[in-house]
Structures are given as C-alpha cells and as structure tokens.
C-alpha positions in Angstrom: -59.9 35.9 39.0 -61.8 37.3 42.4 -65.2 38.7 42.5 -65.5 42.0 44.7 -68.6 43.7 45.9 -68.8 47.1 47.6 -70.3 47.3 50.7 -72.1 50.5 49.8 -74.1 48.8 46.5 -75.8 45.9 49.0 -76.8 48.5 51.3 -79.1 49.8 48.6 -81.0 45.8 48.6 -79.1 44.3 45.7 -78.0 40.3 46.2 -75.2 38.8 44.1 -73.9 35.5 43.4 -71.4 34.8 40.7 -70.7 31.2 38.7 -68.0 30.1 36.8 -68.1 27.4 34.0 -64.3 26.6 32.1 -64.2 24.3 29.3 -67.7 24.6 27.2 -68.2 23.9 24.0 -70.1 26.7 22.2 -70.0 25.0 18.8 -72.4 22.7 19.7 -75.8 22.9 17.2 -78.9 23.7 19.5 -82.1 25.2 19.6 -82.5 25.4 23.2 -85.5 27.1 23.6 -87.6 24.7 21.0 -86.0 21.7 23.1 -88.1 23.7 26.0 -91.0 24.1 24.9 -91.4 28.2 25.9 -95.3 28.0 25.4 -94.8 26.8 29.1 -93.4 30.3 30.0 -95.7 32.0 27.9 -98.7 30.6 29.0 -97.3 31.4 32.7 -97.1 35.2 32.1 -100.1 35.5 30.3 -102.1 37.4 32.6 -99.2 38.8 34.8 -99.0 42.3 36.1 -95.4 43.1 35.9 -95.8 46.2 37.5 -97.2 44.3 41.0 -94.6 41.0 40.5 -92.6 41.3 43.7 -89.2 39.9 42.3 -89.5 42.4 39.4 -90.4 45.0 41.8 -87.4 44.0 44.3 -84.9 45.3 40.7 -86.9 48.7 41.0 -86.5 49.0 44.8 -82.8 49.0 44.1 -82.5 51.6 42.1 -85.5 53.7 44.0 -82.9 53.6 46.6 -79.6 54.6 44.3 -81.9 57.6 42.4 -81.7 55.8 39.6 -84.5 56.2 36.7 -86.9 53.4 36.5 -87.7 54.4 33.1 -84.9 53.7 31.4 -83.2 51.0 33.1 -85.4 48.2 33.1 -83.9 45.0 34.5 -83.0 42.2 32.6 -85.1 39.8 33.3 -88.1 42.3 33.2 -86.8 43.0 29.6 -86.5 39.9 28.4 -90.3 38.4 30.0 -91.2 41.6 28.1 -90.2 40.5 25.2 -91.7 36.8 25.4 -95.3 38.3 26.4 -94.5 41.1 23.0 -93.1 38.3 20.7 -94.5 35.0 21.4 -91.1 33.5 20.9 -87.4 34.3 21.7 -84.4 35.3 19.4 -81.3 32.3 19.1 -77.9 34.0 20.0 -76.0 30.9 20.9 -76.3 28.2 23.5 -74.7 30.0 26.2 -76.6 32.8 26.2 -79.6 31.2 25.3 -79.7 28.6 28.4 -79.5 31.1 31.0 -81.8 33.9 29.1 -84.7 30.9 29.3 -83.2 30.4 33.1 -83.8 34.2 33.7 -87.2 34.3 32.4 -88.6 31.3 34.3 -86.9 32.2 37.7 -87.3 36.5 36.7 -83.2 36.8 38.3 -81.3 39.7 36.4 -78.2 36.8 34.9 -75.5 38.0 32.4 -72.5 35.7 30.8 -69.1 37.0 30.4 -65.8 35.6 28.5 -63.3 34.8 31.2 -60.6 35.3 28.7 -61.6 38.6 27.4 -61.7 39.9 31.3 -58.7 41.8 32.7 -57.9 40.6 36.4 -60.7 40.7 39.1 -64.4 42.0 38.3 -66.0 44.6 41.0 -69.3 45.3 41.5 -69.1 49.1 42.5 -70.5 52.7 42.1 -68.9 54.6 39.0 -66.1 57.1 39.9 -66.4 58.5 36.4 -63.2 57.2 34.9 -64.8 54.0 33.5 -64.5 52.7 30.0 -68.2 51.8 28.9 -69.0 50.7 25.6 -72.4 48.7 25.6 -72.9 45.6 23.0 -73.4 46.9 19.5 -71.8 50.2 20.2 -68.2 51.1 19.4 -67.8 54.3 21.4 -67.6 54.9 24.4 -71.2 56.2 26.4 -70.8 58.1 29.8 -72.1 57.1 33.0 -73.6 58.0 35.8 -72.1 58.2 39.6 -75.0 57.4 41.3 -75.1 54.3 39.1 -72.7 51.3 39.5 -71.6 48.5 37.8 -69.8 45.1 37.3 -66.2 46.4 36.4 -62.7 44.6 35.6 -59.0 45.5 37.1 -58.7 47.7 33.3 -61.6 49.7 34.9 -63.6 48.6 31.8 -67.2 48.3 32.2 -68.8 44.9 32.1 -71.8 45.1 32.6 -73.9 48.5 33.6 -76.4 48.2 36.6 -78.1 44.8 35.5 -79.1 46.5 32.4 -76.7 46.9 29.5 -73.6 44.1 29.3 -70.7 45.5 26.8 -68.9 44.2 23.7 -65.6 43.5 25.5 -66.7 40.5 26.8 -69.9 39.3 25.0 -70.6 35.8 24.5 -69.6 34.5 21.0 -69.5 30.9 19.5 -65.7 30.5 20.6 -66.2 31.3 24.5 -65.0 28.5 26.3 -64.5 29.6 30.0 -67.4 32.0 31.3 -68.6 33.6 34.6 -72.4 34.3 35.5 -73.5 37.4 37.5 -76.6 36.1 39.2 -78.3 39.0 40.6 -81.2 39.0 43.5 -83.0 41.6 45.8 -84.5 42.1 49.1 -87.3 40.1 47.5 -85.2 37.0 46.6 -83.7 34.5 49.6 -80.0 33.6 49.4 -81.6 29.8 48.8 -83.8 30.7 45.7 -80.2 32.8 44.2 -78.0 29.5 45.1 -80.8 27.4 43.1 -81.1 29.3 40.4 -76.6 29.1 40.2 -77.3 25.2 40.3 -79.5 25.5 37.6 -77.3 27.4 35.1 -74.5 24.7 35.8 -76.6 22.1 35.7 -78.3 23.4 32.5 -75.3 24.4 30.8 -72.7 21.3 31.2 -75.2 18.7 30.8 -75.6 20.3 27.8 -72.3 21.7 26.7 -69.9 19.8 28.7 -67.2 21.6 31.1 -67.3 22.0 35.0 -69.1 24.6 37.3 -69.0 26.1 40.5 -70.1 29.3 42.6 -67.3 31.5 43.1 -66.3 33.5 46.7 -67.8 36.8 46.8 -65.3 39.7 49.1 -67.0 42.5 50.3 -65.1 45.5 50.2 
C-alpha cells in the first residue's frame, strides 16, 4: 500500500501524516477511556471558546480556502470535543477507535482508523472528480459529493474517508481489524513536530495496549 497526496489539496493549508499498525488484537476487553480518567479533558475544555481555538480554527481555514461550508462539515476533532463538553462522557466503540478518538480530543488533530484489509491498493488524498463511490458509516447507499471537496480515496475509487468529516462503512473499524492505517491530519496552525508526536502517540498508545508493530508511512506528492 502507498499513501498519495495531491499537490493541489496542501496548497489549500491541510498537513497529513499517515501511520500504519499490522497485527492488533481488537478482542481485547477495555474501557479505555475510564482507564483515563476523561474528567482531565473535560475539565480542560470547560471554559474554551471553540470558535477562537487556533488549531480548530486552522480545520476551517482549509476549507475557507476550498469553498467549502463551514456549517456542515465540522472537523472531527471539533465534533468529537463537542460532544465531551455536550455529554460529560464518551460513547465505547472498540479499543481501536477508542484510543485515538481520546488522542484526538486531547491533541484537537482531525485522526481516522481504516481496515488495511478491506482497502483496495493505494489510498489518495485528492479533490473529487465526481466518479467516486461514497457511502458514509451507517448508510448503505451511495451519497454524492462535491468537486470542490476532496477526500481520502482507494485504487477502487471508493471513498474512505470524506474531507476529515465523514469516514465510510467499507473500511470501518470492527472488533476483527487486525492491520490498520491512521490519517493524522494537521493545518497551517499545527508544526510538522506536534503531527509526528501526536503519530508516536497513537502507536505508542495502541501497541502497548493491543500488541502489534507501528510506523509512519512515506507520503508521495502528486
């Protein structure tokens, strides 16, 4: 598998590191975020604007630039803070996606997890052309997209993950994902150091915890 990025998607401020982790176990019994203790996050968002956060800001930057509506694409790791400051507590999926959703919230970096083995050939971070298969989680048909918009798409031009919004059902996380890679998404607001960090931290994180072996993968730009 190689990871491509178009030239043309960076120019609009977006930063992208991708991880790979083969061999975890899935299986394992955890509840990752009690072993955290998230009244640590929540007490650290409290009182934050997340209209003024500069990260946060950086996501809406991008898409300022691509003409792309704030409104209803809210980055990831703006949704999900959302939802900790809304809830007071955050939903178990399974350990995967659970380590690097707490990961996302404390460091505010868009992340997504994708099944290797459900992944045809290379994945390409690119504007739409408007032939792309897109079928967001929990949806079975297919939804259109935009060509102004781009997105994290495999060699069967299926989409993987749209902006760093909406990830699909082809390649959702499930108990039984063993080998995975991590889109690890910055801005003009986030140094290449803090987006290398925050990849050490979801290996770190996720083999200490569920065994297997990490690395950060080559990005070509195209």
């Amino acid at each position: 598998m190689n990871f491509f990025v178009e030239k043309k998607v960076l120019d609009l401020g977006l930063k992208i590191k991708f991880v790979v982790i083969e061999n975890i176990n899935n299986l394992k019994e955890i509840n990752y975020f009690e072993k955290n203790n998230l009244n640590e996050l929540i007490k650290k968002y409290e009182n934050i604007n997340l209209e003024e956060d500069e990260i946060l800001k950086g996501y809406h930057k991008i898409h300022e630039n691509g003409n792309i509506s704030k409104r209803k694409n809210i980055p990831a790791s703006e949704n999900l803070i959302r939802l900790l400051i809304e809830k007071k507590t955050m939903y178990n999926i399974n350990p995967i996606v659970d380590i690097y959703n707490y990961i996302s919230i404390k460091t505010k970096i868009c992340l997504g997890a994708h099944d290797i083995d459900k992944t045809d050939g290379d994945v390409t971070l690119r504007f739409h052309n408007g032939l792309e298969n897109y079928k967001p989680i929990g949806i079975n048909t297919s939804s259109n997209v935009k060509l102004n918009e781009y997105s994290y798409i495999d060699s069967n031009n299926d989409i993987l993950c749209r902006l760093e919004v909406r990830q699909v059902e082809k390649t959702k996380i499930t108990e039984k994902s063993k080998n995975v890679f991590y889109i690890v998404e910055g801005n003009d607001k986030t140094t290449d150091e803090y987006l290398v960090s925050v990849c050490n931290e979801i290996i770190s994180e996720t083999t200490k915890i569920l065994g297997g072996k990490g690395y950060i993968e080559e990005v070509k730009i195209i």
